[in-house]
C-alpha positions in Angstrom: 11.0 -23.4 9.4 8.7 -21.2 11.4 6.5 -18.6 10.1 7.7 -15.9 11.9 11.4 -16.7 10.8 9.7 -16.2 7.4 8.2 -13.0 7.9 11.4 -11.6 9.9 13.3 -12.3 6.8 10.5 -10.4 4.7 11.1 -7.8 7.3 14.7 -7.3 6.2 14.1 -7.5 2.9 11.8 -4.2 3.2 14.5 -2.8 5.1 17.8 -3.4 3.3 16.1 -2.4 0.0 14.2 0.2 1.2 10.5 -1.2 0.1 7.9 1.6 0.7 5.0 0.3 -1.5 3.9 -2.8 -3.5 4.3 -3.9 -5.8 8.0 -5.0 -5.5 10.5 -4.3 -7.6 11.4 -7.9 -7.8 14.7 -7.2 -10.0 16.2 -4.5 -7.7 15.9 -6.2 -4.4 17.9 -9.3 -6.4 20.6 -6.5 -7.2 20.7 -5.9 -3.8 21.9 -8.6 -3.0 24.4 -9.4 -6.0 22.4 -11.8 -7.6 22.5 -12.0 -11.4 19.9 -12.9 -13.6 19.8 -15.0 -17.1 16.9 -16.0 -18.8 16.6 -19.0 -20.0 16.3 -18.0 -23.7 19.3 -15.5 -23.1 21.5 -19.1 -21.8 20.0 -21.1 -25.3 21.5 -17.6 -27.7 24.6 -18.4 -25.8 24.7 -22.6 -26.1 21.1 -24.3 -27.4 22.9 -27.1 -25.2 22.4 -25.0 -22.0 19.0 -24.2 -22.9 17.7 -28.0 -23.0 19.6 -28.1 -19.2 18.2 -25.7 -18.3 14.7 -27.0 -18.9 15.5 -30.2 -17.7 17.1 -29.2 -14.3 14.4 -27.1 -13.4 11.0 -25.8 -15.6 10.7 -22.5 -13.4 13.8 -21.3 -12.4 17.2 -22.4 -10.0 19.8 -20.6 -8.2 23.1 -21.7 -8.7 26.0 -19.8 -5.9 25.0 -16.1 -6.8 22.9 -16.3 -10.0 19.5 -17.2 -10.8 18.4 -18.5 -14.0 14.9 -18.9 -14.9 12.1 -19.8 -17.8 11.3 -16.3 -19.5 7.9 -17.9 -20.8 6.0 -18.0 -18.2 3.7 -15.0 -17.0 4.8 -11.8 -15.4 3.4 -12.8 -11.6 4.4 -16.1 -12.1 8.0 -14.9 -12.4 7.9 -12.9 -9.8 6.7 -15.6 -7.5 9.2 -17.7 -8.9 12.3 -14.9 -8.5 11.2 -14.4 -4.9 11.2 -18.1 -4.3 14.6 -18.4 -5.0 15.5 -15.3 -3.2 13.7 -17.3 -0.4 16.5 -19.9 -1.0 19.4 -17.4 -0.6 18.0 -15.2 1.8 16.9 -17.9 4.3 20.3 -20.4 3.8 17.6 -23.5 2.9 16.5 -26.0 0.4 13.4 -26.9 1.6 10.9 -25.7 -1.0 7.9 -25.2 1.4 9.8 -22.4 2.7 11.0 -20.5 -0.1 7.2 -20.6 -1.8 6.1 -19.2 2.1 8.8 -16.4 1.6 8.0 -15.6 -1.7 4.4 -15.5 -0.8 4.7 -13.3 2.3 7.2 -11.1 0.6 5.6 -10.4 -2.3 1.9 -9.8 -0.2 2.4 -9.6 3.9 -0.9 -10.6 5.3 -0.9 -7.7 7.7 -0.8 -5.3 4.7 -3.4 -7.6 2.8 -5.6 -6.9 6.0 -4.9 -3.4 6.3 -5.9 -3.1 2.3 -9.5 -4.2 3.5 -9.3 -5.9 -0.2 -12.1 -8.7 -0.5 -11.6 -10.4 -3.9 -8.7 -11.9 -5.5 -8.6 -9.6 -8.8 -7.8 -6.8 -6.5 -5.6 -8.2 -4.0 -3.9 -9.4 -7.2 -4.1 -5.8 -9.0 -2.3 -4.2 -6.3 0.7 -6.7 -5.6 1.8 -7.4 -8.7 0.6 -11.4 -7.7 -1.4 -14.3 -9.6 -5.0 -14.4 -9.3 -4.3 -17.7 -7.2 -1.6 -16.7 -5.1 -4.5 -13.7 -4.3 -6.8 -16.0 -3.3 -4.3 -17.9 -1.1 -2.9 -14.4 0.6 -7.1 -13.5 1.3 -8.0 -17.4 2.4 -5.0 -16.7 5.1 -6.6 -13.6 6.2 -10.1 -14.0 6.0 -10.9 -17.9 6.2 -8.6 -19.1 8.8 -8.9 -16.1 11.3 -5.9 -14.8 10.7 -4.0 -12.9 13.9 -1.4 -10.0 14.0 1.6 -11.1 15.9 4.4 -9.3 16.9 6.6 -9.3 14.0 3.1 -8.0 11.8 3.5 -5.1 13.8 6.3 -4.5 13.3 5.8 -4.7 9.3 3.1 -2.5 9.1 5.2 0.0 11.2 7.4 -0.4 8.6 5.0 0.9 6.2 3.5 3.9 8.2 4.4 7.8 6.5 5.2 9.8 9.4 4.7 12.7 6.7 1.2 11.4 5.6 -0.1 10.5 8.8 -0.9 7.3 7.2 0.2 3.3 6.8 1.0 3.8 2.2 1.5 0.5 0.5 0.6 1.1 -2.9 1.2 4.3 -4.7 -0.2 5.0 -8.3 -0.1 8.7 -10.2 -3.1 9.8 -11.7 -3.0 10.2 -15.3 -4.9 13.1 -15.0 -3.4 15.8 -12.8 -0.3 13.5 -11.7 -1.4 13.4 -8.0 -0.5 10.6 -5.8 -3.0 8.1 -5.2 -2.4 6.2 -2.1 -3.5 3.0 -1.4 -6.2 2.2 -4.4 -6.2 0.2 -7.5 -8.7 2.7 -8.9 -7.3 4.7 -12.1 -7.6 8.1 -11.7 -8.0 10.2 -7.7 -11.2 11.0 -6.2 -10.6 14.8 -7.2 -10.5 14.6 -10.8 -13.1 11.3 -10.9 -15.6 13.8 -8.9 -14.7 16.1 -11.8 -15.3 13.8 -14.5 -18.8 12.9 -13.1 -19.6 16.5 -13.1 -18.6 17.2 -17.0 -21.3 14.3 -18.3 
């Protein structure tokens, strides 16, 4: 499957469930689209049985019609990778496996947005969507290493994520614990206001 079928799709993802920032909210874009979840601790409560299935059917996750169940052990961006993956397999109508991690990879951090985010290191990149520290360092190798290119469909992502309010391109949005501002666009913990205050008070 081409690329850029894989980045259209990522495209109406952001669109039918109204994405505005990362990281995604991996569980409501799967109740967008009527998929249900079980765990697969929640499926061994129910039958033990099930459980060892389960495990030997698939040690991530699988989707079966309309419901995806999935191991509950592993870590938090490894789920989501895995989630998305599957959504891959829904979304795009395929079994091939190379496609659905490409999905879940471009879906959970576009390139263009990765570029935009002028990130350099994989901590961040990871920090701000919600990604392993090696899927990171595969989303930067795309942009940096191999040159990467905008092409049509890019634009049209990013356009996606442009505020006509703000006058800006917002993909991440934190609040600062301090006076509950926005901060748009940073992984840093607190806004430049009340950080320039703080260095002022020592």
């Amino acid at each position: 499957m081409e690329l850029t079928q894989i980045k259209q799709a990522s495209l109406q993802v952001y669109t039918d469930c109204n994405v505005t920032a990362f990281p995604l909210s991996c569980v409501s874009i799967l109740n967008h689209y009527g998929l249900k979840l079980y765990s697969y601790t929640e499926l061994g409560f129910k039958n033990p049985e099930l459980y060892q299935i389960c495990r030997k059917y698939s040690k991530d996750a699988f989707l079966y019609g309309s419901v995806i169940c999935y191991n509950d052990e592993m870590s938090m961006e490894r789920t989501r990778f895995t989630l998305m993956h599957e959504l891959g397999h829904f979304i795009l109508h395929t079994d091939d496996e190379t496609a659905a991690n490409q999905f879940a990879s471009h879906l959970l951090a576009p390139r263009c947005i990765v570029e935009k985010s002028k990130l350099t290191n994989a901590d961040d990149v990871s920090a701000l969507f919600g990604i392993s520290r090696k899927a990171a360092f595969f989303a930067l190798d795309d942009v940096k290493s191999k040159g990467f290119e905008r092409i049509p469909i890019d634009e049209k992502i990013l356009e996606h994520f442009y505020s006509q309010d703000l006058q800006i391109y917002v993909y991440h949005v934190s609040e600062c614990p301090i006076c509950g501002s926005n901060i748009y666009n940073s992984i840093k913990d607190t806004c430049l206001q009340c950080k320039k205050l703080s260095i002022k008070s020592r």
